[in-house]
C-alpha positions as CSV (number, residue, x, y, z in Angstrom):
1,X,13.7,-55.2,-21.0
2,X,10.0,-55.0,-20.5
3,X,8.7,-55.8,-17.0
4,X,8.0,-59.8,-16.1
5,X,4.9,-60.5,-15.4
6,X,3.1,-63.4,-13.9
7,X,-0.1,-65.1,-13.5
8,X,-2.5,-64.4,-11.2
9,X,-3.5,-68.1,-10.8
10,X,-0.3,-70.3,-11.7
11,X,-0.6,-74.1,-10.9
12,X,1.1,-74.8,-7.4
13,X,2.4,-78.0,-6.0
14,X,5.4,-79.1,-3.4
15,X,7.7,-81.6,-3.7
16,X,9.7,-83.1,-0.6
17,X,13.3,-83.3,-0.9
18,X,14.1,-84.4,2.8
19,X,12.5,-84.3,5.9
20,X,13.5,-80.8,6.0
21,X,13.2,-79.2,2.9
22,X,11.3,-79.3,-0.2
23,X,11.0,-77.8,-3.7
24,X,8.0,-75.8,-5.0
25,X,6.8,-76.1,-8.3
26,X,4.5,-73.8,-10.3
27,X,3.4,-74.1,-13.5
28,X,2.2,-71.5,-16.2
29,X,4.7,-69.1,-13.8
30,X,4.6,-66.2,-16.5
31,X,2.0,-64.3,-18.1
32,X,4.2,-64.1,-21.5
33,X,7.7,-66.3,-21.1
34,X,7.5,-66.0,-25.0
35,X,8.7,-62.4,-24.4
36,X,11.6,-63.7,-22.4
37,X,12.6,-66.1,-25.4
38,X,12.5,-63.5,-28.0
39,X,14.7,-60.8,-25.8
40,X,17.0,-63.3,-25.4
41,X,17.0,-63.9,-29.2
42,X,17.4,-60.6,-30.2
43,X,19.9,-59.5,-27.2
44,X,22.2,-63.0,-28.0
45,X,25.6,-60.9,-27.9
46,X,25.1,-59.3,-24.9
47,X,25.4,-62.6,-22.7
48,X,28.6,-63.1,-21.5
49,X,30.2,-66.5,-21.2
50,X,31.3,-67.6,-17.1
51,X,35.1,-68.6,-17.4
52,X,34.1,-70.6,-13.9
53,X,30.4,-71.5,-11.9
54,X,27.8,-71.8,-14.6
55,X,28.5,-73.8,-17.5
56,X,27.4,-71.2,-20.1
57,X,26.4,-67.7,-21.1
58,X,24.4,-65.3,-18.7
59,X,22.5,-61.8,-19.4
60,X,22.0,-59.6,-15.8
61,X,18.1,-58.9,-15.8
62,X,17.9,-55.6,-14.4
63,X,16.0,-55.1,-11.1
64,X,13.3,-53.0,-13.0
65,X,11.7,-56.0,-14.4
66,X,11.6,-58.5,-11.6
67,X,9.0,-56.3,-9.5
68,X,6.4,-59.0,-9.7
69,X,8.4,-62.1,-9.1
70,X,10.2,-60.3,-5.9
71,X,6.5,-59.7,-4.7
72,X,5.7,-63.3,-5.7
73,X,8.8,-64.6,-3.4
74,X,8.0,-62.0,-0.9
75,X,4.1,-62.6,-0.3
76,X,4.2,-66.4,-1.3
77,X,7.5,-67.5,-0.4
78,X,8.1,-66.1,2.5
79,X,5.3,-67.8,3.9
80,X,6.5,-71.4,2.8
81,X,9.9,-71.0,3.7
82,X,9.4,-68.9,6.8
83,X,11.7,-66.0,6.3
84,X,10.8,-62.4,6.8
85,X,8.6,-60.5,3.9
86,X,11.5,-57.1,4.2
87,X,14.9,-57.4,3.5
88,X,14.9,-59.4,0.8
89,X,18.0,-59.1,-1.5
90,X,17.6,-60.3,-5.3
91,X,19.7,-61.3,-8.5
92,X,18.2,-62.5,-11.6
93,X,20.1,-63.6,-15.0
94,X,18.8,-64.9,-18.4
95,X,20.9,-68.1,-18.3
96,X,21.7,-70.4,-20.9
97,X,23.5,-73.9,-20.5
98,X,25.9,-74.5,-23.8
99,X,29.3,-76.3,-22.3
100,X,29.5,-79.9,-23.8
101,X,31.1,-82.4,-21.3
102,X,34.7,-82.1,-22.0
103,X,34.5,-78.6,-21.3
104,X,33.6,-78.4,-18.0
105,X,35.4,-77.3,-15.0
106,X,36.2,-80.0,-12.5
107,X,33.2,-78.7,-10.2
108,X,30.5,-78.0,-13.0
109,X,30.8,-81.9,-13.3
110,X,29.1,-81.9,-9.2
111,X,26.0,-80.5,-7.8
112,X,26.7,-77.5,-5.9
113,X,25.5,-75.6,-3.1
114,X,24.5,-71.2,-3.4
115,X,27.2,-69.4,-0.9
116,X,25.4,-67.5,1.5
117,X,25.9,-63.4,1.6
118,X,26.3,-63.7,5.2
119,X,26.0,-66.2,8.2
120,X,22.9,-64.3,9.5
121,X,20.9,-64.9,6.0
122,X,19.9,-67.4,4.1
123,X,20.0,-68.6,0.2
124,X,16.8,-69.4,-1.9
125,X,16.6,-70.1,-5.7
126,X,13.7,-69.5,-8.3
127,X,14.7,-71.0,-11.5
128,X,12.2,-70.5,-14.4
129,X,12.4,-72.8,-17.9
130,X,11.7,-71.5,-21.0
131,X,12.2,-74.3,-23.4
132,X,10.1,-76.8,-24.6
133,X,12.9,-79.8,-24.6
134,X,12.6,-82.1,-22.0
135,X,15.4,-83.8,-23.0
136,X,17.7,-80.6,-22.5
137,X,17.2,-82.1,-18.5
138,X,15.7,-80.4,-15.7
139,X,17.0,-80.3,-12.1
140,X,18.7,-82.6,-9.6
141,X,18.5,-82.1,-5.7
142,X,21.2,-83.9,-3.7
143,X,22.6,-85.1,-0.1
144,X,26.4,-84.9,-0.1
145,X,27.8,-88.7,0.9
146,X,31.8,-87.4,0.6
147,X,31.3,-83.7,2.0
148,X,34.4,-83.6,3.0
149,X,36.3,-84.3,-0.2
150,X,34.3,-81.9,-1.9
151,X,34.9,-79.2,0.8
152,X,38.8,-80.0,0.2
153,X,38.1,-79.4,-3.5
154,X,36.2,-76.6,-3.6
155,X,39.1,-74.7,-1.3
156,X,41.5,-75.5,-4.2
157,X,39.6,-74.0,-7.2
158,X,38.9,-70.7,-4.8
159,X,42.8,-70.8,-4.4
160,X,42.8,-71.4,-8.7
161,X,40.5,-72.3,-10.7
162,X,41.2,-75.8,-12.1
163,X,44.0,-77.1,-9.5
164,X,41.6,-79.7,-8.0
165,X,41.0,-82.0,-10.8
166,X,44.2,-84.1,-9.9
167,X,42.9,-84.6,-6.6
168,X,39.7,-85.3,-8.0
169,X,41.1,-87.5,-10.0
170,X,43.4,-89.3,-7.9
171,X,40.5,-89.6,-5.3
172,X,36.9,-90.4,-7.4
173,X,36.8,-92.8,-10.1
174,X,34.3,-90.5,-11.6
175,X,37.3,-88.4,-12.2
176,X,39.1,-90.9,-14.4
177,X,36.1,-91.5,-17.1
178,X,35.0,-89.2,-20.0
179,X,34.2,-86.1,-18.2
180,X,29.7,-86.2,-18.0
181,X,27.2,-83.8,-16.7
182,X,25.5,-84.8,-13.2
183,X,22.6,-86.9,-14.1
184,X,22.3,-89.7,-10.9
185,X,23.7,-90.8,-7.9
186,X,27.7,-91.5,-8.0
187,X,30.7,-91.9,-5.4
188,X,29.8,-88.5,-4.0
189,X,26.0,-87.4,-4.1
190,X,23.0,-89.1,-3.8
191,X,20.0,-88.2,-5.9
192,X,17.4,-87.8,-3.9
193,X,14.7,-85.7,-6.7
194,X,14.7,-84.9,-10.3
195,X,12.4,-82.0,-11.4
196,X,11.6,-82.7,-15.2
197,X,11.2,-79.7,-17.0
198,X,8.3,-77.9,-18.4
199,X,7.9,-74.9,-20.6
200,X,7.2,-71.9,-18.4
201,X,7.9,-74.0,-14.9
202,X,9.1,-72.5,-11.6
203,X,11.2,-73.9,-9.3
204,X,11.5,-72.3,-5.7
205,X,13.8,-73.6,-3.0
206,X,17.1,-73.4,-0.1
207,X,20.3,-72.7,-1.8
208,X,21.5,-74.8,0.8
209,X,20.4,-77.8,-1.0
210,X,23.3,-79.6,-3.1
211,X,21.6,-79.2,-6.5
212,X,22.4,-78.8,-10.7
213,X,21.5,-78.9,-13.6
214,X,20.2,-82.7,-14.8
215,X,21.4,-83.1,-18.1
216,X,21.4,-86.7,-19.5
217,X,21.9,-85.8,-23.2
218,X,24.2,-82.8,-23.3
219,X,24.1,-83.0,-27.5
220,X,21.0,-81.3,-27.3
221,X,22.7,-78.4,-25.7
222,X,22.8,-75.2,-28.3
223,X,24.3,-71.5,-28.8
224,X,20.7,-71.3,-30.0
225,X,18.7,-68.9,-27.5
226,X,15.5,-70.2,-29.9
227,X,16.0,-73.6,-29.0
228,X,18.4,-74.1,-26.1
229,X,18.8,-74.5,-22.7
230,X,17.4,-70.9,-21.3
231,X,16.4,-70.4,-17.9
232,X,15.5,-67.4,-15.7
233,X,17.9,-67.2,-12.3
234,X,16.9,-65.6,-9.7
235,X,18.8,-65.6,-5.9
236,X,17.0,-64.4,-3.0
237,X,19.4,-63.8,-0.1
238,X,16.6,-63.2,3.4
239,X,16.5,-63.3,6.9
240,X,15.0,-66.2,8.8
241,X,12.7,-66.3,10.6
């Protein structure tokens, strides 16, 4: 893979998401996300699909070609987000969203929350769209209103993987309909912002945040790098400030 580059003048902006945090938004983030596109096209076999977490197919970017977004977290970030410039521990993945509703795992169905490395550091997420849908959904950032039954669940899927969706189900009316992607407020999370997507659009913020993907129409999913639901992952884990 060919180093990532990106702009030297991308379009900035910050969105609240509660008193406390917020979610930062650039547009016209790469120099050439076409490139991105077309690797992903042409290196199709080699993502792998996630048998639990992400609800599709991911490709491990190697470090090599993520020096200028890791300075872009580091210089720009760091300052927003108050968390030291050194130190800063990255994973990125080609990511691409392909699981229709009644194939998801009981939790893919909530938002979720990035576990930290350790209790002395802290999560942040840069996600990067590259497709032109905007009906393939962007992303949802939540406040938990049933912590504690989600808490309960997620300790049963760490014990096995699919064991909570009885108690799910015998708990959350959500649980007893036609399984759906999370798209809006329900028994458990309140919505509190949507980021549409946009061709070429970064997204920078705590992995502490409850957050997913917001799909509405999951038809318009696709096996299709050309014209599916790609995105560029990358998880910062730093130390606060």
């Amino acid at each position: 893979m060919n180093v990532i580059e990106i702009n030297s003048s991308p379009e900035m902006r910050v969105h609240p998401i509660t008193d406390q945090d917020v979610c930062v938004v650039v547009d016209n983030f790469l120099r050439n996300p076409e490139n991105l596109v077309e690797f992903a096209v042409e290196h199709a076999a080699a993502f792998e699909p996630q048998a639990v977490g992400y609800p599709g197919v991911l490709y491990d970017v190697p470090g090599s070609a993520m020096d200028a977004i890791n300075r872009f977290i580091r210089s720009q970030m760091s300052r927003r987000f108050s968390f030291f410039k050194g130190d800063v521990r990255t994973s990125t993945y080609l990511s691409m969203a392909t699981r229709q509703p009644g194939e998801l795992a009981p939790l893919q169905r909530l938002p979720h929350s990035d576990p930290r490395a350790s209790l002395e550091r802290n999560n942040y997420a840069a996600l990067v769209y590259l497709f032109d849908d905007p009906e393939l959904g962007g992303t949802g950032f939540y406040r938990w209103t049933n912590r504690k039954l989600i808490e309960e669940a997620t300790s049963m899927e760490i014990d096995r993987a699919g064991s909570s969706a009885d108690f799910l189900a015998g708990h959350l009316d959500m649980y007893r309909q036609p399984p759906r992607y999370m798209s809006g407020t329900n028994e458990v999370a309140e919505l509190l912002l949507e980021i549409p997507p946009r061709f070429n659009r970064l997204l920078f913020y705590s992995g502490d945040v409850p957050h997913s993907a917001h799909i509405p129409r999951p038809e318009r999913l696709s096996a299709d790098f050309a014209r599916g639901r790609l995105t560029l992952n990358c998880f910062a884990s730093v130390r606060p400030k």
